[in-house]
C-alpha positions in Angstrom: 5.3 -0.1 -18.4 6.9 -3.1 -16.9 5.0 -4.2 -14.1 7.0 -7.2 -12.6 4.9 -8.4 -9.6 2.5 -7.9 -6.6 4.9 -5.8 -4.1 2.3 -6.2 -1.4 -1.3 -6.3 -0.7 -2.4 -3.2 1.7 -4.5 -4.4 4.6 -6.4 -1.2 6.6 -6.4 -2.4 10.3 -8.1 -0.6 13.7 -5.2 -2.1 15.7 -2.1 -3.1 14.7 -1.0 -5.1 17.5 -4.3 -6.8 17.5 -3.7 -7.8 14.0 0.1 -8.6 13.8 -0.9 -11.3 16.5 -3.7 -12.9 14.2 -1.1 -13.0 11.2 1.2 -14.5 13.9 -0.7 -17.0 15.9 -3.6 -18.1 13.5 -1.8 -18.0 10.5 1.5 -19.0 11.6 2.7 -16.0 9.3 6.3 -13.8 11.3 5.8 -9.9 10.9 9.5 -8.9 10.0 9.0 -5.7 9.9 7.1 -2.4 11.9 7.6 0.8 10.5 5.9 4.3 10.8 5.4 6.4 7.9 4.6 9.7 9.4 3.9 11.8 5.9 1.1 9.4 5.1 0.2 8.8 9.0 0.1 5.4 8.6 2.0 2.9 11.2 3.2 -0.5 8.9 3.9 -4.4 9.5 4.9 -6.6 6.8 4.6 -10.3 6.4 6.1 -12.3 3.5 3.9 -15.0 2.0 5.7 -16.5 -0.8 6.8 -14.0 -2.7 4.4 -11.2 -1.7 3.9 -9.6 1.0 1.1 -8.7 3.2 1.0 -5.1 4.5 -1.3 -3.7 7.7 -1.7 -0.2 8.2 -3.0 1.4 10.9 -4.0 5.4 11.1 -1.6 7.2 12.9 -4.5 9.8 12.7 -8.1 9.9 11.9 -7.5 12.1 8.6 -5.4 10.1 7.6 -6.0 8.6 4.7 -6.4 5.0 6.5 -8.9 6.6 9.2 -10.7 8.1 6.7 -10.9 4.6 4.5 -12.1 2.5 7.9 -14.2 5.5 9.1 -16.0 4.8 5.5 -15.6 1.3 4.8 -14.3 -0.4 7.9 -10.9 -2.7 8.0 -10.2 -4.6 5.1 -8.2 -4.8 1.8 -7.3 -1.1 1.0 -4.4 -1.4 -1.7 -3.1 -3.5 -4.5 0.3 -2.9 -5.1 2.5 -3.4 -8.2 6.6 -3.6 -8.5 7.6 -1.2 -11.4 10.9 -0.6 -12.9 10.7 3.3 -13.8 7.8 4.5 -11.7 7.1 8.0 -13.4 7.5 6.6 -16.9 4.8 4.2 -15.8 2.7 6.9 -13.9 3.0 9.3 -17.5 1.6 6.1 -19.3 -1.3 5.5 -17.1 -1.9 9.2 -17.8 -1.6 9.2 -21.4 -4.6 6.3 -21.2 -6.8 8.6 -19.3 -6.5 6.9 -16.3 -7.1 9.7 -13.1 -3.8 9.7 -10.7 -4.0 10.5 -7.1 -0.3 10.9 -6.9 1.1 12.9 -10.2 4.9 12.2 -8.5 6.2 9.5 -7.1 7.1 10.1 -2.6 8.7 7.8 -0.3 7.0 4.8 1.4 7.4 2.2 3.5 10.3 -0.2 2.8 12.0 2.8 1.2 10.0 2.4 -2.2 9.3 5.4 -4.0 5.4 5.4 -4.3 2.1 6.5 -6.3 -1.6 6.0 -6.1 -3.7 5.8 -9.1 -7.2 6.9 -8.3 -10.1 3.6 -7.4 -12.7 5.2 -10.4 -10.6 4.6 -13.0 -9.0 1.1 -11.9 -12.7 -0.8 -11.0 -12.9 0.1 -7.7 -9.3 -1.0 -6.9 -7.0 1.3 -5.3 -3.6 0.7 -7.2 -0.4 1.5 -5.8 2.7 1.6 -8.0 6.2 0.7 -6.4 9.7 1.1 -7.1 12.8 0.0 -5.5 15.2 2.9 -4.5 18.7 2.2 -6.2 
């Protein structure tokens, strides 16, 4: 596996709007970016600090899987996300090491990444998120 850096960190939000204008007006940070993912029922900004970005999400519906996380846990840091280069290779070699996927295949994302979720037990109670660039 090649992991080559954070893609993004994934930020569960009640309100997006609410939240786009803290990133905006306390943190001097721009949101370049609002998209709606309607598979995952997630609604997305993006903000680029340095070289990573900062994604919100905000439930499009409450079983979603965002409801459901801030109906459990409230808002806050949901996802860490890694850049892959050949995202089922690295999915199969998680696998092989016993680690428990949520997604066995990758599907689309935001940005147009191909995506998969490797299951919080089996990562120390981090939700990891795999990315990788469509060609």
């Amino acid at each position: 596996m090649n992991i080559s850096h954070i893609e993004h960190i994934g930020i569960a939000v009640k309100n997006l709007n609410e939240a786009i204008k803290y990133y905006e007006d306390v943190l001097g940070l721009k949101c370049y970016s609002v998209e709606e993912v309607v598979d995952q029922k997630v609604k997305t900004a993006f903000f680029m600090v340095g070289q990573t970005k900062i994604e919100l999400l905000e439930s499009t519906s409450a079983d979603g899987p965002i409801g459901k996380f801030i109906a459990k846990k409230g808002e806050g840091i949901h996802h860490l996300a890694f850049a892959v280069n050949d995202l089922q290779n690295s999915l199969d070699e998680v696998k092989s090491k016993n680690i428990i996927l949520i997604d066995k295949k990758p599907k689309k994302g935001a940005e147009g990444l191909n995506i998969a979720f490797l299951h919080p037990k089996y990562t120390f109670g981090v939700l990891t998120e795999f990315c990788e660039k469509m060609e």
